[in-house]
N, C-alpha and C positions, 0 to 999 in steps of 0.2 A: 504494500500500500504506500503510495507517494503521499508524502508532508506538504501539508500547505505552507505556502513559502509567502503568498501575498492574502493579507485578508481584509478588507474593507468594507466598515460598519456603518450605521445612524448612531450618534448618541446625540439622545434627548435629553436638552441642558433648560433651565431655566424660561431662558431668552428665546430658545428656536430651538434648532437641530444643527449639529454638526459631523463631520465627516471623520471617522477614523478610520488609519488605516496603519499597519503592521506589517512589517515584513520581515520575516525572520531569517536569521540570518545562523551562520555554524557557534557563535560565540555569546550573543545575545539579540532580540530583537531592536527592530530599529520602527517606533513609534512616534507617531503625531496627530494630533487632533486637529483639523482644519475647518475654520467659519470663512464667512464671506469676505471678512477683513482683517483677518490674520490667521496663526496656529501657536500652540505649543509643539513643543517636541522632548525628547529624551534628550540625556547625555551628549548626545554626538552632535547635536548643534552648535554651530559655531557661530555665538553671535557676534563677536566684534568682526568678525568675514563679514556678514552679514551688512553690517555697516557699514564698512568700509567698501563693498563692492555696489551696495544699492542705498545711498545715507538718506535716511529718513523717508527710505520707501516701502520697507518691510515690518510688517507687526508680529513680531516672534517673541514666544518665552522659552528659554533650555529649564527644563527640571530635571533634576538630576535624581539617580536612584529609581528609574523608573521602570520594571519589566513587565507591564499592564496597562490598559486605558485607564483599571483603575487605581495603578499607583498614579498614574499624568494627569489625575482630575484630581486625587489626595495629597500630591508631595506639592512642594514649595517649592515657586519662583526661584534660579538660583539667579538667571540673569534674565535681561532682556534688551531687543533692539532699543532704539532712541525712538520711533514712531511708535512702541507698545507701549512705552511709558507715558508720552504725549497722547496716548488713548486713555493711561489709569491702570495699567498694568507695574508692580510694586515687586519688589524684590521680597520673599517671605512669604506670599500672599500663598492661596493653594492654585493649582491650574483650571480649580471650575471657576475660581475669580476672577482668573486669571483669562479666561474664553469668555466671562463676560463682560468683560470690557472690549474684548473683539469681537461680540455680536453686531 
């Protein structure tokens, strides 16, 4: 039996509905939550890239420690672009907070 390698979901947030999607990988998955005007993500994001290649055009938070949609809706903000913050996205905050301010 073959492993699902890409899996993309609805999570219903507060605000609307947003898009997850997973992709597993041999080491750990690699997740993010995406709304209409921004996402989170796991570990592997790199937000000051982020900035520095698109400034002040992307609404991203990295949480870190996250192997679930629902560790990435429970763990805390560890960073975020310069346009999530100018949305209300906080450093600390949890990542359902965190997606509502990107709804």
């Amino acid at each position: 039996m073959q492993r699902k390698i890409l899996d993309i979901v609805n999570i219903e947030l507060e605000k609307g509905t947003a898009t997850g999607v997973s992709i597993e990988t041999p080491v750990a998955p690699i997740l993010l939550i995406l709304t209409q005007k921004g996402f989170i993500m796991c570990g592997v994001l790199d937000v000051e890239g982020l900035d520095t290649l698109l400034p002040g055009k992307m609404a991203a938070a990295k949480i870190s420690g996250a192997r679930s949609f629902e560790d990435l809706l429970a763990n805390e903000v560890a960073a975020s672009t310069q346009k999530a913050q100018e949305m209300g996205v906080k450093s600390g905050m949890t990542g359902r907070k965190a997606l509502d301010c990107l709804m």
